[in-house]
C-alpha positions in Angstrom: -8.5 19.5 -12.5 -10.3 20.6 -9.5 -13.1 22.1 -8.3 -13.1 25.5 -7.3 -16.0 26.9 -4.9 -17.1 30.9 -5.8 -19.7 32.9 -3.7 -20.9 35.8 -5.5 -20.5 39.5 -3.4 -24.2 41.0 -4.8 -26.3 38.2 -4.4 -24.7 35.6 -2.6 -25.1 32.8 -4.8 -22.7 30.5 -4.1 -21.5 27.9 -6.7 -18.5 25.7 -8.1 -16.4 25.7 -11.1 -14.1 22.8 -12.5 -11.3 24.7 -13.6 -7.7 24.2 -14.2 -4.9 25.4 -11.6 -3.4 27.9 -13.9 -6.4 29.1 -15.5 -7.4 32.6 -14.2 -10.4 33.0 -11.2 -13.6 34.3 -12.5 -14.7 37.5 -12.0 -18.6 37.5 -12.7 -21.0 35.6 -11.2 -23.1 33.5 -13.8 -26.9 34.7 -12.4 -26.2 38.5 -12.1 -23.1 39.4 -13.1 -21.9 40.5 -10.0 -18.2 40.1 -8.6 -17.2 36.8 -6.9 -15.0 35.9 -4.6 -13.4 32.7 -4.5 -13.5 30.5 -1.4 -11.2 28.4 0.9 -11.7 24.8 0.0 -11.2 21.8 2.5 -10.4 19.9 -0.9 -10.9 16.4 -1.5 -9.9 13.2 -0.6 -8.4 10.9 -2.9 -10.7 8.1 -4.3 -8.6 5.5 -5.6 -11.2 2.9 -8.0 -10.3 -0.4 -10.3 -7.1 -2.2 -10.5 -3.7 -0.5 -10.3 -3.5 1.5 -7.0 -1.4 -0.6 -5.3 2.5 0.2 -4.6 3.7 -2.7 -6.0 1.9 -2.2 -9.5 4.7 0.3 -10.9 7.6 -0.9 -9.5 10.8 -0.8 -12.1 11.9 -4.0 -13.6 14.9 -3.9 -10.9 13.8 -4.1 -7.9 11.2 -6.7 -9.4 13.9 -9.1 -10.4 15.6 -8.4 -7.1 12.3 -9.4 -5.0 12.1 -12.6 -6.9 16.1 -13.2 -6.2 15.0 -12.6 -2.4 12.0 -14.2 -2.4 14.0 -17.8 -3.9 16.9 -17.4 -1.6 14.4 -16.8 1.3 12.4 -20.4 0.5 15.8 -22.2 -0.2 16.7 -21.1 3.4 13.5 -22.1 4.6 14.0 -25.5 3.2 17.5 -26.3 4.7 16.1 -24.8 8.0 13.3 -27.4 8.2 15.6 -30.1 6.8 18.0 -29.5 9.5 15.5 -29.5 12.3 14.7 -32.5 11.0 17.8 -34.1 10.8 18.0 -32.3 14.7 14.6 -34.2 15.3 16.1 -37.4 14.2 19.3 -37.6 16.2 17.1 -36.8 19.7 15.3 -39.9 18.7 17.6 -42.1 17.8 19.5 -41.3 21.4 16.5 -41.1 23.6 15.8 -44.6 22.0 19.1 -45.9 22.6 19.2 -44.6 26.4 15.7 -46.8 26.5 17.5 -49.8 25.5 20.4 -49.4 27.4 18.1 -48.7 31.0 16.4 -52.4 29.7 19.7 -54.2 29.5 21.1 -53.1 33.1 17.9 -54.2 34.7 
């Protein structure tokens, strides 16, 4: 619920009131029963405190499962990449080695 700010017209107290949206403004101001006017709030920010602000707290059940499918494929893909740039790795070796030997036989 928030908090509604009130001046009053007579003697210009001006106060707040924790009040529902739908619940009607007041009328009377609580020190001399005068008429109050209700005033234009900046509102408030939100304050987000304790655990389960963030957006991934209350995701469905779906589009967990689906992260988790994503997230495997993604590390399986990973692992074949690195395997085959070391495979890659391997064969550069093995032919920059052999064009060693084969510049010491011819001289």
């Amino acid at each position: 619920m928030p908090t509604y700010d009130y001046r009053c017209l007579e003697c210009e107290v001006q106060f707040e009131k924790f009040q529902g949206i739908n619940d009607p403004l007041l009328e009377e101001c609580p020190e001399c029963n005068g008429k109050v006017k209700r005033l234009i709030g900046a509102g408030a920010g939100l304050i987000f405190k304790g655990s389960g602000f963030y957006i991934t707290d209350y995701r469905s059940e779906g589009y967990k499962e689906s992260a988790k499918k994503d997230e495997k494929t993604s590390s399986e893909k990973s692992s074949k990449d690195k395997k085959n740039k070391k495979e890659k790795q391997d064969k550069k070796t093995d032919t920059s080695s052999q064009a060693k030997s084969s510049s010491k036989e011819t001289d």
